[in-house]
C-alpha positions as CSV (number, residue, x, y, z in Angstrom):
1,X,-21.4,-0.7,-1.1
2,X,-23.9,-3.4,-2.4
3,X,-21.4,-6.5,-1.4
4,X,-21.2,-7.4,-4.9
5,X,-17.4,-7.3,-7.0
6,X,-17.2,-5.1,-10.3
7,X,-18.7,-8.1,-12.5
8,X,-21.8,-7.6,-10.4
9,X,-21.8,-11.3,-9.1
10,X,-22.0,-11.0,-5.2
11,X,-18.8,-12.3,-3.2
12,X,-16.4,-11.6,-5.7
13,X,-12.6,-12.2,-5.0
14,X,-11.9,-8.2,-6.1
15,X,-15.1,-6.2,-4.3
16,X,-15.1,-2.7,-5.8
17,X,-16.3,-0.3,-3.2
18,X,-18.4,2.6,-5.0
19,X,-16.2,5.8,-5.5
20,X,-12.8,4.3,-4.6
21,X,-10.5,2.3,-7.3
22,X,-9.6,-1.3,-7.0
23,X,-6.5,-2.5,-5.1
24,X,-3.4,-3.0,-6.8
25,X,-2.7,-6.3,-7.5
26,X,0.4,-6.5,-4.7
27,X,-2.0,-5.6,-2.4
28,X,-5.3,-7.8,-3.7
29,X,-4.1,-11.1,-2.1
30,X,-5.3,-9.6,1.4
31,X,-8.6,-9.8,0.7
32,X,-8.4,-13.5,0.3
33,X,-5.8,-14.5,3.0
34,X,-8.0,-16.0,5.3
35,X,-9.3,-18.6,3.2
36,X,-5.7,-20.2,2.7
37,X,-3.9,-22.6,3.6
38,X,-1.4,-21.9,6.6
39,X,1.5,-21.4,3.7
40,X,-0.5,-19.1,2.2
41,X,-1.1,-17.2,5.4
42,X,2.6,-17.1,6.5
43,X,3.3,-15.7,3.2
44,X,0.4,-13.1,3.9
45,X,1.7,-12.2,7.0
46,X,5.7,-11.7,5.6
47,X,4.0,-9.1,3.0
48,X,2.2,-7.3,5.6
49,X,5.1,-6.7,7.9
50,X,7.5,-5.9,5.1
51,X,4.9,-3.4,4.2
52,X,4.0,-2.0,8.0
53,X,8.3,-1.9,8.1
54,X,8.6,-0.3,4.8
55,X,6.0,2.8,5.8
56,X,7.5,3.1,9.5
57,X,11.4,3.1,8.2
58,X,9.7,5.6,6.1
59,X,8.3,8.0,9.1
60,X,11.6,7.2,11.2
61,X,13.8,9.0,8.3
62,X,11.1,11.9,7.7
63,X,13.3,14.3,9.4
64,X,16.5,13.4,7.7
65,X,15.7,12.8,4.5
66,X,17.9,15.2,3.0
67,X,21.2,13.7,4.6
68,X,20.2,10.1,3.0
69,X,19.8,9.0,-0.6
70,X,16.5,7.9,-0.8
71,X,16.2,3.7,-0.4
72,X,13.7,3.6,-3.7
73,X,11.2,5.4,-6.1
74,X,8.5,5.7,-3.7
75,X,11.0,7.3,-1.6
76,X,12.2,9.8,-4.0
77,X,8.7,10.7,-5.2
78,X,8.0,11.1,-1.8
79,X,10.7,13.7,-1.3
80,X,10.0,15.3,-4.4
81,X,6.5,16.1,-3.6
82,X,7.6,17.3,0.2
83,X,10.2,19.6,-1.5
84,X,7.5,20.9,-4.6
85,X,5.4,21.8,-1.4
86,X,7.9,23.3,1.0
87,X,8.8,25.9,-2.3
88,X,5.6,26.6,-3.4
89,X,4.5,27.8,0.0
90,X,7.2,29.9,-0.1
């Protein structure tokens, strides 16, 4: 946690924190949205709520995730690895 990005040049746009892998690139413009321009911001902001709405919509249909299809792939891997769990405890 030297401040310095993977290229070893300090203040890079994609810091690397030792022991943890870099962000996906749908998730790397946060680092740099508040250097923008306010477009760039708003469009910031959009991404982070869809994503806050995405993971609560995900914790609001925990408990009935067996009545619904699930909305996507994360979603289905998601109950995949709930229901390889559950049976394995078993």
């Amino acid at each position: 946690m030297n401040g310095k990005s993977a290229n070893g040049t300090a203040g890079g746009t994609l810091a690397c924190i030792e022991g943890l892998p870099p962000l996906p690139k749908s998730l790397s413009g946060l680092l740099n949205s508040s250097g923008g321009s306010w477009r760039e911001m708003e469009r910031m902001y959009a991404k982070k709520t869809m994503i806050q709405d995405d993971l609560s919509r995900g914790r609001n249909n925990s408990d009935n995730l067996f009545a619904n299809k699930p909305a996507n792939l994360d979603a289905a891997l998601a109950l995949l690895r709930k229901e390889m769990v559950t049976k394995g405890m078993k």
